[in-house]
C-alpha positions in Angstrom: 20.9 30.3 1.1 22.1 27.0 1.5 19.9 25.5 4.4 20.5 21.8 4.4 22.8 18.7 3.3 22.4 15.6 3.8 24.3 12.7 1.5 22.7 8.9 1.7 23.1 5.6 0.1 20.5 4.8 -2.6 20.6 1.1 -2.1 19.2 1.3 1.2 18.2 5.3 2.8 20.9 4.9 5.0 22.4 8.3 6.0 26.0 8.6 5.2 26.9 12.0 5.8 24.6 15.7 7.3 25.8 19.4 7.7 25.8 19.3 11.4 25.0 22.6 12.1 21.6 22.8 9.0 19.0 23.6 10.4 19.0 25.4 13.8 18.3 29.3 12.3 15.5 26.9 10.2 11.7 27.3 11.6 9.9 23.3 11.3 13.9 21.8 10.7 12.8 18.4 11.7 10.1 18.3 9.4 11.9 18.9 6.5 14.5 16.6 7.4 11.3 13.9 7.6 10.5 14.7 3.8 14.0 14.2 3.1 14.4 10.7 5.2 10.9 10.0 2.9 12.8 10.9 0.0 15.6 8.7 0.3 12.7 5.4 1.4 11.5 6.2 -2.5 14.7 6.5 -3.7 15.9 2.9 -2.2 12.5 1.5 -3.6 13.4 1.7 -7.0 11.2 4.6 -8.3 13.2 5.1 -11.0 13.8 9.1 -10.0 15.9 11.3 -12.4 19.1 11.0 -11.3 19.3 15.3 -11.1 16.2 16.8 -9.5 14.8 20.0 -7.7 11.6 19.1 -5.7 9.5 22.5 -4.4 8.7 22.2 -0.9 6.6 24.9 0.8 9.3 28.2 1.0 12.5 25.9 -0.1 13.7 23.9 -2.7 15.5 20.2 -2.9 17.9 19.8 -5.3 19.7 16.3 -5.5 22.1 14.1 -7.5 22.3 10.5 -7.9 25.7 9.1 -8.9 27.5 5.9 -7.7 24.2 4.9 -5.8 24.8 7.7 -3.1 22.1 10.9 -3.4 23.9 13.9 -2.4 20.7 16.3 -1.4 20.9 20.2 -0.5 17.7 22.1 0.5 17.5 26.4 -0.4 15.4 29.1 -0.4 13.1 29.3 -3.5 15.5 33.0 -4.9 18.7 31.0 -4.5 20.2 30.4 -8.3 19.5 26.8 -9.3 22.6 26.7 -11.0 24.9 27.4 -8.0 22.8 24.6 -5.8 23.6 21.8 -8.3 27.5 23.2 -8.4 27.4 23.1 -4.4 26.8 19.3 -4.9 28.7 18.2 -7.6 31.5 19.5 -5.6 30.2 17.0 -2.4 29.7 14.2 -4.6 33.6 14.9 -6.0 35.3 14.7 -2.6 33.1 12.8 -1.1 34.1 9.9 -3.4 37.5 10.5 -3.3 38.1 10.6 0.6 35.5 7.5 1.0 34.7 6.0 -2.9 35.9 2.4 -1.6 34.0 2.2 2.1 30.2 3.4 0.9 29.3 -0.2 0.1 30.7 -1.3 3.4 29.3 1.1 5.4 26.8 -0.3 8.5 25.8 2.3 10.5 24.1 5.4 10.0 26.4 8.5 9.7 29.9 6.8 9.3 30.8 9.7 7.5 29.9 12.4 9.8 33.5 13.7 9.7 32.8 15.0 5.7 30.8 17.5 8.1 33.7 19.2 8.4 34.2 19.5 4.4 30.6 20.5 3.8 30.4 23.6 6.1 33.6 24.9 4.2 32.1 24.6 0.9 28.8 25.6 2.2 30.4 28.9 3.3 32.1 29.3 -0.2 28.2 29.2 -1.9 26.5 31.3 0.5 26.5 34.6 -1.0 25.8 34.7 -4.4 27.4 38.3 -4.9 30.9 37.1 -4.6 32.9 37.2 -7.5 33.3 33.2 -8.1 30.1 32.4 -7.7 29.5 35.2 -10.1 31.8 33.5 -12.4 30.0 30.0 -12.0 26.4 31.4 -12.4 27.6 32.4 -15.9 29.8 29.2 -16.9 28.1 28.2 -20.1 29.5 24.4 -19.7 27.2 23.5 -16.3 23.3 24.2 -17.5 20.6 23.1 -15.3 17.8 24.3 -17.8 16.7 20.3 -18.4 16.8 19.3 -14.6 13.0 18.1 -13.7 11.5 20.5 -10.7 8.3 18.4 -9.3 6.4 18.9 -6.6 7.1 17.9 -3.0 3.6 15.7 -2.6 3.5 14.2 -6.4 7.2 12.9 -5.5 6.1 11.4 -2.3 2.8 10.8 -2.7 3.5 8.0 -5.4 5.6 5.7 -2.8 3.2 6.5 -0.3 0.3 5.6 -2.4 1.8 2.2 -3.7 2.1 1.4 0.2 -1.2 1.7 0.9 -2.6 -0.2 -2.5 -0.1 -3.2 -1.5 -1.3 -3.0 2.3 -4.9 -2.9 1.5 -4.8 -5.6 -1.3 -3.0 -7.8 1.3 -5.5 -7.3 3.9 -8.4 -7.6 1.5 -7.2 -10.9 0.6 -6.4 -12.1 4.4 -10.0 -11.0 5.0 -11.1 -13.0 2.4 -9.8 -15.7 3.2 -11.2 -15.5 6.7 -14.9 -14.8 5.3 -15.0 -17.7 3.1 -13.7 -20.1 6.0 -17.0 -18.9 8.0 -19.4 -18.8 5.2 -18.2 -22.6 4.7 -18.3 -23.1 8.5 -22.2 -21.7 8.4 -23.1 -23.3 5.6 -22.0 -26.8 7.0 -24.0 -25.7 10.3 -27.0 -24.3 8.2 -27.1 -27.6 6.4 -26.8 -29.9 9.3 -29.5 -28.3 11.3 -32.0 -28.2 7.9 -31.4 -32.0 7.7 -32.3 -32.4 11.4 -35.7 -30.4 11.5 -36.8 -31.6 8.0 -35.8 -35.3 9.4 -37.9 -34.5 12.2 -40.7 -32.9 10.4 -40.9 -35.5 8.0 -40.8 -38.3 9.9 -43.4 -37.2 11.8 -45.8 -36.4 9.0 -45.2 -39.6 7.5 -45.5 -41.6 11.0 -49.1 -40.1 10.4 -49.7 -40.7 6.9 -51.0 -44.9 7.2 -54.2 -44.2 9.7 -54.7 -41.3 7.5 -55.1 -43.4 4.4 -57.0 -46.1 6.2 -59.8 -43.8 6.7 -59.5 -42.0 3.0 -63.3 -43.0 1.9 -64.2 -40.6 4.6 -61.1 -38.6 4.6 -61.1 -35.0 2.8 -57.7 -33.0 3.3 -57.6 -29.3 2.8 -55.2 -27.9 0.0 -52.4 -26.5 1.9 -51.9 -29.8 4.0 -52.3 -31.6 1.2 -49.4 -29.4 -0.5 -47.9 -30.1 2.6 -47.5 -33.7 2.7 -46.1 -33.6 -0.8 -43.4 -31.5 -0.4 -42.7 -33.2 2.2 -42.4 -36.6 0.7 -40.6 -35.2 -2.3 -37.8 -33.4 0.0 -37.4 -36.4 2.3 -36.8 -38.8 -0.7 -38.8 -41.8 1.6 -41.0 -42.6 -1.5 -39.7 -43.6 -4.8 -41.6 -41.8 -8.2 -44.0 -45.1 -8.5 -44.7 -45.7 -4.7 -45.1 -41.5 -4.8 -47.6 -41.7 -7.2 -49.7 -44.2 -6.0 -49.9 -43.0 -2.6 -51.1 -39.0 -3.8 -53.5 -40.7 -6.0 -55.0 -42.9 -3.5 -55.8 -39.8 -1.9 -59.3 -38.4 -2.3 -58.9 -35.4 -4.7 -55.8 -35.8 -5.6 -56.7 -35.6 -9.2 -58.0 -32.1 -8.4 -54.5 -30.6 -6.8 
């Protein structure tokens, strides 16, 4: 059985047309409808979807049509002939484009065609029961075949929009994160750097205040290794003493020759 219809406009997902009354002897209605609304998102994306599809959704199947940029969609159960689905909507899509062809483009607000209602549940009616004599006739017209129509599956349709949405979310917070991160390692860096140059200023200067009464007394003056290790790094990072001045100063030192 025919369960729901629902046309839209590719360009945009808006709804265009429904079958008022699909749905109410359906168990989880709204959900469905929320796969179809999905559906229609991907569809106005650009994904590039056949333009004849059936997509397997838990107990039911979507069929659809794309012609004119207007997706005409019905939703069955699983045993209900392919063939006679696809019929149901080619016969929409005919009368729907004659009664409102020229106003689809135009069309603003969701539902402006919610009077085709009235067309839908009389054609509905006529595809309902499969044991009739017409639709007999139609299930074994050779010149409609549905053999080569796609049938995918319900998540690997949406699942690839979905998927794209989260890539292009994350990437774009990744970057803004970056960006964010590199501002404060700069901000701590400049911080780290200042405060270095302070203490070493500090610590230098007053090592080297300390330095001349040191080296009046060197004849008696014996300076363990690590101070002495010390006081040059010291003078090397601080940049006070040029190579020659450096070098006569550590060698003036007792030992020096040693270290």
């Amino acid at each position: 059985m025919v369960k729901l219809t629902l046309i839209a406009r590719v360009t945009d997902g808006l709804p265009l047309a429904e079958g008022l009354d699909d749905g109410r002897d359906l168990k989880d209605a709204e959900f469905y409808k929320q796969q179809v609304k999905a559906l229609f998102k991907n569809l106005s994306k650009g994904q590039n979807e056949p333009s004849r599809m059936s997509i397997e959704t838990g107990p039911y199947i979507f069929h659809y049509i794309i012609e004119g940029r207007v997706c005409y969609l019905t939703m069955c159960d699983r045993a209900y002939p392919k063939k006679l689905a696809f019929q149901y909507l080619e016969d929409l899509k005919n009368e729907f484009e004659r009664v409102n062809g020229n106003q689809i483009e135009t069309a603003a607000r969701p539902y402006a065609f919610i009077k085709f209602d009235t067309f839908i549940q009389k054609t509905k009616k006529l595809y309902q029961d499969t044991r009739t004599q017409r639709n007999i006739a139609k299930l074994n017209d050779e010149l409609y075949e549905v053999h080569q129509i796609m049938t995918r599956n319900v998540q690997e349709v949406l699942g690839v929009g979905e998927k794209l949405d989260q890539v292009s979310q994350m990437s774009s917070r990744l970057t803004s994160e970056s960006r964010i991160y590199a501002d404060k390692a700069r901000d701590l860096n400049r911080q780290a750097k200042a405060g270095f140059d302070s203490e070493m200023g500090s610590c230098c200067n007053s090592a080297w205040s300390r330095l001349p009464p040191l080296l009046d007394q060197k004849e008696d003056l014996v300076i363990p290794l690590p101070v002495m290790r010390f006081l040059k790094l010291v003078a090397q990072i601080s940049g006070f003493l040029s190579i020659t001045t450096s070098s006569l100063l550590w060698h003036s030192i007792p030992g020096f020759e040693d270290f």
